[in-house]
C-alpha positions in Angstrom: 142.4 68.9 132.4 142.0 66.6 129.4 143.2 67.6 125.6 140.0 66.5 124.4 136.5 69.1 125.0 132.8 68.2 124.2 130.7 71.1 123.2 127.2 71.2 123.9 124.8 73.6 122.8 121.3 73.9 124.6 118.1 75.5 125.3 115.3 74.0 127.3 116.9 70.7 127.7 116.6 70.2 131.4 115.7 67.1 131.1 118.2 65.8 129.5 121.2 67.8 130.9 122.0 65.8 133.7 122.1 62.7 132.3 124.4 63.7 129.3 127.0 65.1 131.7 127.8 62.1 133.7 127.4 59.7 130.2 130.1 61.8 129.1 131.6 61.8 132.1 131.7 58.0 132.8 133.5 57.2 129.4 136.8 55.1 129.7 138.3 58.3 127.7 138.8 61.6 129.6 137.0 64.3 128.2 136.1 67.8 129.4 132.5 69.0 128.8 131.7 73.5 128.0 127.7 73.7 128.0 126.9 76.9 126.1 123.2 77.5 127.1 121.4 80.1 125.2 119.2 81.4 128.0 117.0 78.5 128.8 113.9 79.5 130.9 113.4 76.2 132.0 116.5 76.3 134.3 119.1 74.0 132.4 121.8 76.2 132.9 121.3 76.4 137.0 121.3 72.8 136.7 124.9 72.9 135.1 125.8 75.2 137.3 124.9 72.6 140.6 127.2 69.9 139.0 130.2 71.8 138.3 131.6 71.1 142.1 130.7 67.8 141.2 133.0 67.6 138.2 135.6 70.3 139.3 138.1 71.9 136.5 136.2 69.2 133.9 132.9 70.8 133.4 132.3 74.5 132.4 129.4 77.0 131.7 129.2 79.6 129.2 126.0 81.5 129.4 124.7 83.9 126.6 121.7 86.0 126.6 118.6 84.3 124.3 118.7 82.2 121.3 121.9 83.3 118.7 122.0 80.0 117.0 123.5 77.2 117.1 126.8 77.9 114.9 127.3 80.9 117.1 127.5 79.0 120.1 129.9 76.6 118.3 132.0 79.2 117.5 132.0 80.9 120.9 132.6 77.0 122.2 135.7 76.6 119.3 137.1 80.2 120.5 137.0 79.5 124.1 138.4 75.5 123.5 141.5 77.7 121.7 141.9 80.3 124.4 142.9 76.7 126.2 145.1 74.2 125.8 142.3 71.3 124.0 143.6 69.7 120.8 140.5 68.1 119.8 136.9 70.2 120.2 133.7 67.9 119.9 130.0 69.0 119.0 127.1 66.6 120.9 123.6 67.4 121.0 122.5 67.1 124.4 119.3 64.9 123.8 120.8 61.6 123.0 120.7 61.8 120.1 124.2 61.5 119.8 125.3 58.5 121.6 128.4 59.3 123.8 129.5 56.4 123.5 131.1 56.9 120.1 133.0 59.8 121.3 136.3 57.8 121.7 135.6 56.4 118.3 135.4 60.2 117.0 138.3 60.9 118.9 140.8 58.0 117.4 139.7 58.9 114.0 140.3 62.6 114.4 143.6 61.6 115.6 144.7 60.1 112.1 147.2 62.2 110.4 145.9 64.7 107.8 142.7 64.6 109.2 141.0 67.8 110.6 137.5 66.4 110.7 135.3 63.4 111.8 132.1 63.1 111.5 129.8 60.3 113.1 128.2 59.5 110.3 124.4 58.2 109.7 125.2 57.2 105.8 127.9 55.3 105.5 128.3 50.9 105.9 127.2 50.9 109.2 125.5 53.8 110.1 121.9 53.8 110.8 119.1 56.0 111.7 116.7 54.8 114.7 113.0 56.2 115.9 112.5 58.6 112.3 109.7 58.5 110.6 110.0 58.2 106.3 109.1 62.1 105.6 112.4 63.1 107.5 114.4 60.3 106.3 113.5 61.8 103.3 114.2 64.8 103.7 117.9 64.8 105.2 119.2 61.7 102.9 118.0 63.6 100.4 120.0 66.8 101.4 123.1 64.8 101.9 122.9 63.9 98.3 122.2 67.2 97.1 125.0 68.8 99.3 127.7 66.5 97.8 126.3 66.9 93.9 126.6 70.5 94.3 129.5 71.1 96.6 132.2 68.1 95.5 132.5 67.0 98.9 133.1 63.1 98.9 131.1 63.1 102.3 128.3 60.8 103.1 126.4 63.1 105.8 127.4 66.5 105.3 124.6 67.4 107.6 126.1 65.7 110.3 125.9 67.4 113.7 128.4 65.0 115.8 131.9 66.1 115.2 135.1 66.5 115.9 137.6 68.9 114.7 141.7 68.8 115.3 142.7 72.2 117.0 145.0 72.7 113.6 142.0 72.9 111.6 140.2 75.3 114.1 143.6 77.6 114.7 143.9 77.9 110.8 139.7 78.9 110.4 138.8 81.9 110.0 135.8 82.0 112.1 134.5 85.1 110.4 134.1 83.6 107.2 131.6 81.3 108.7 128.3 82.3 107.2 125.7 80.4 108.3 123.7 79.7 112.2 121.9 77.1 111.6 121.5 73.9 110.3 123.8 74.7 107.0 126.1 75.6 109.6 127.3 72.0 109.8 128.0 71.8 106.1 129.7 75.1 105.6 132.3 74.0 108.5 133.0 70.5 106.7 133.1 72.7 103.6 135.7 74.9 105.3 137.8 71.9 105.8 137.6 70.8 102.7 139.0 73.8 100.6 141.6 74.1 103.3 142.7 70.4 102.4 142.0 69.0 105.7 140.4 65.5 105.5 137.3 64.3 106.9 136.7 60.9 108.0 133.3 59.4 108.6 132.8 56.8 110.7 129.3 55.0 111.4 127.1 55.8 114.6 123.2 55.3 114.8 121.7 58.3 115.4 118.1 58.4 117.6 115.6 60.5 117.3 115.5 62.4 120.9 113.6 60.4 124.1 112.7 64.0 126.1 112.1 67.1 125.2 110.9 68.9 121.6 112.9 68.5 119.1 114.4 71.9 117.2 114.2 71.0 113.9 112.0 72.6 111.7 111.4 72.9 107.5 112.8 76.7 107.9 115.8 74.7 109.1 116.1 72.5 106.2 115.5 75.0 104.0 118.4 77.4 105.1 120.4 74.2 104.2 119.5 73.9 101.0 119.8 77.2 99.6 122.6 78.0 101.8 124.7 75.0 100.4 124.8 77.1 97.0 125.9 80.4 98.4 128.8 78.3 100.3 129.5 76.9 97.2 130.0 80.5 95.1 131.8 81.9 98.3 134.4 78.4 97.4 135.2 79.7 94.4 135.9 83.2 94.7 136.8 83.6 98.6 138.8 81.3 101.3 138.0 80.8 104.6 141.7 81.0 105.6 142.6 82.9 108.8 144.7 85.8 107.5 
């Protein structure tokens, strides 16, 4: 059993699945792997559920019963990583987005003292953005900017969905708190962080636009991030998200 756990997240991504796995699996760096799949009628979780013999005690399936968003499933993923011994919990998109490849990267900077957070970041010296056309560009620089004029955050890509987090950070969260499923999900946890003087550190990745499947984003998505970045920000002023 390795220290370190990827979470991954998925629904309908049986085409991906497979391939993700044994990426993660064939890094110089042990790490274990949780799937949480939200129901998937396409079969992704019984094809999880074929490889785990393959990757005995290192890959593990949480199912859950239809789509509850993704922050939900982090949460469950951060809860059960706790219930164990992992001291550093990773987030991945299963679609390749996220190249696995800079998980060990992730890893060392999460390992820096005073750091609860690092983010592979798509906006810093570095960090690039591959296969996206201008409108969504666009669109998510744009948010990054927004989120760090109206938040205080010194952090590039506050959007950013590949993470890592330091069990101390997760162990002093107060999951509860945590107000948001979706997309501003990702910002309210860096946000969390933050007020609870944890530092983040970014570090570039290029980040692909996914090769299979259909991609989940959506402008219902974006939008929950952008008005949801100014409730997170009154909640910071008035509220903590410290575990009692």
């Amino acid at each position: 059993m390795s220290v370190n756990l990827v979470i991954i997240p998925t629904y309908n991504e049986k085409e991906n699945i497979s391939k993700i796995i044994a990426a993660v699996f064939a890094l110089p760096v042990e790490f274990d792997l949780l799937v949480i799949d939200d129901g998937s009628p396409d079969g992704t979780a019984d094809i999880v559920r074929n490889l785990i013999p393959l990757y005995k005690n290192r890959l593990h399936l949480e199912c859950r019963t239809g789509k509850l968003g993704l922050g939900t499933a982090y949460i469950h993923g951060f809860k059960w990583a706790l219930a164990r011994t992992y001291e550093y919990i990773f987030e991945m998109d299963a679609d390749f987005s996220h190249n696995p490849q800079d998980l060990p990267r992730l890893l060392e900077a999460c390992q820096t003292d005073k750091v609860g957070v690092s983010v592979g970041s798509r906006y810093i010296k570095g960090g690039k953005l591959h296969n996206w056309p201008f409108k969504r560009r666009f669109m998510s620089r744009g948010a990054s900017i927004y989120v760090q004029c109206a938040t205080g955050m010194l952090v590039k890509d506050p959007t950013a969905g590949f993470v890592g987090y330091k069990r101390s950070f997760l162990e002093r969260l107060n999951f509860e708190k945590i107000g948001f499923v979706g997309y501003a999900f990702q910002i309210e946890m860096k946000f969390a962080a933050w007020q609870l003087g944890f530092s983040i550190k970014e570090i570039p990745i290029t980040f692909a636009d996914r090769i299979e499947g259909v991609s989940k984003m959506s402008m219902a998505i974006f939008s929950e991030a952008i008005f949801g970045v100014l409730k997170i920000r009154w909640k910071g002023w008035f509220d903590s998200y410290e575990r009692k």
